[in-house]
N, C-alpha and C positions, 0 to 999 in steps of 0.2 A: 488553416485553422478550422475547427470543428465550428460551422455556425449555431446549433444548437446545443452544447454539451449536454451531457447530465450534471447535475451539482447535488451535492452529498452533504447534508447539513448534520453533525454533532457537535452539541452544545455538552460538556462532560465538568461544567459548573454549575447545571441543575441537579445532579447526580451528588456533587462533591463541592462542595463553598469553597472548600480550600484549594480549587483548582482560578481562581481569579481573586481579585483583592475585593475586600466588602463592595459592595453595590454596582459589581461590575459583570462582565461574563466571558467564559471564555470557548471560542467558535473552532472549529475544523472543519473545514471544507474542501473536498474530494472535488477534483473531474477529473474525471479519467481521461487520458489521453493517451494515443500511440507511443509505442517505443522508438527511442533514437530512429530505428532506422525502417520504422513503418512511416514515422511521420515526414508530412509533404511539405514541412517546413521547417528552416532554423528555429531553436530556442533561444531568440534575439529579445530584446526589452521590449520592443513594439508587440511582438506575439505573445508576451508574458503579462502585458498590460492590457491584451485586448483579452486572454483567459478572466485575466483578476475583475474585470468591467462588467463581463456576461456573468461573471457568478455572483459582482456587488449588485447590479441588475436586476436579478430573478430572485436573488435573497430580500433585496428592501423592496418588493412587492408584497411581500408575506407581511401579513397585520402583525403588529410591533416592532418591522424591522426597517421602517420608513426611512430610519436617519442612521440606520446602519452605519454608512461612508464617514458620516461626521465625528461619527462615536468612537473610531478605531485609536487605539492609543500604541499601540503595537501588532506588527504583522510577520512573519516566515511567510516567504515563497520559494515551494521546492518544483524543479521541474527535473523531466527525466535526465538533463545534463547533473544534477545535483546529486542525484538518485545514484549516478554512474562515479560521480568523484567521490563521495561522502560513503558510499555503502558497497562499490564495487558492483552493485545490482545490471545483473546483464543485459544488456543496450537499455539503460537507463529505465530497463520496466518496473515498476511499485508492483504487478500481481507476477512477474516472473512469467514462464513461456506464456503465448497467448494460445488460449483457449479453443485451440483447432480439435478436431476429432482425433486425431491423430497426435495431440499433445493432453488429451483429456485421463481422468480415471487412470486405470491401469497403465496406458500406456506412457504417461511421464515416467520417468526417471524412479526407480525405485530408491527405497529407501538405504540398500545396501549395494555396494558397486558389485558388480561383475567381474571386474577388471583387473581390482586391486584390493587385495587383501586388508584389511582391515577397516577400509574409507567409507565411512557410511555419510548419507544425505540426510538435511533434512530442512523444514525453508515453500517457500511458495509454487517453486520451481519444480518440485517432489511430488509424488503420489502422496495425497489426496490432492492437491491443489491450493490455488491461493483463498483469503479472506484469514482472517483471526482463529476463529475456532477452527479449521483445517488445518490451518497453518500448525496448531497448538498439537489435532489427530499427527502429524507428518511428525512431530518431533517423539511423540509417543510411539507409533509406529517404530521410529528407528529405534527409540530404549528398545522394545522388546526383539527386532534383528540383534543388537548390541547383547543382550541378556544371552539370546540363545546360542550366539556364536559362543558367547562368557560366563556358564554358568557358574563357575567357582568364583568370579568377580561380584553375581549377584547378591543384592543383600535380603530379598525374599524369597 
């Protein structure tokens, strides 16, 4: 287990009331961790409980978030096993290949296959890469392979 993770705090009920019931809030929390088969350890309850500890930890340090643990009314935990049943995500990674040079930029997976005629890509896994707004360039990327293979299909 990672002893110091990173933890990734989005609160998306300051943004939107309607994302938690009145007078409450609603939290997502990221750390990141190895895929299936980097990581040097089972995703067993004990591992999944000592993740969820280090991130209640380092979060009810933060002024107002003191009583954090006491305050939870409801919780999801996903781990890379979840990731692999739930979404088919390869070796249970949430950002898709890891970020080697040689899996960076151009060199992932374009957005149109080589291989087989028609199967285009598109996903964390793809050129540009993972995060949201990448994620979002990688599906736009492939419209315009899709358009240009299709241009009688296009509607601009």
């Amino acid at each position: 287990m990672i002893e110091d993770p990173s933890i990734y705090l989005h609160i998306p009920s300051k943004v939107d009331p309607d994302m938690a019931p009145p007078g409450c809030a609603s939290f997502y929390v990221l750390t990141p961790v190895s895929d299936l088969v980097c990581a040097q350890h089972p995703w067993n309850e004990e591992v999944v409980d000592g993740y969820r500890q280090k991130a209640l930890a380092t979060l009810s340090a933060l002024p107002g978030l003191e009583d954090l643990q006491k305050n939870i009314i409801s919780e999801s935990i996903f781990t890379p096993e979840d990731f692999k049943a739930h979404f088919n995500a390869y070796r249970g990674s949430t950002f898709g290949l890891q970020p080697t040079l040689r899996q960076s930029n151009h060199w992932r997976p374009q957005p149109k296959s080589k291989r087989c005629e028609g199967l285009y890509f598109t996903g964390s896994s793809v050129h540009p890469g993972a995060g949201v707004p990448i994620v979002i360039e990688s599906g736009r990327l492939c419209a315009l392979e899709l358009r240009r293979d299709n241009p009688e299909d296009s509607l601009a």
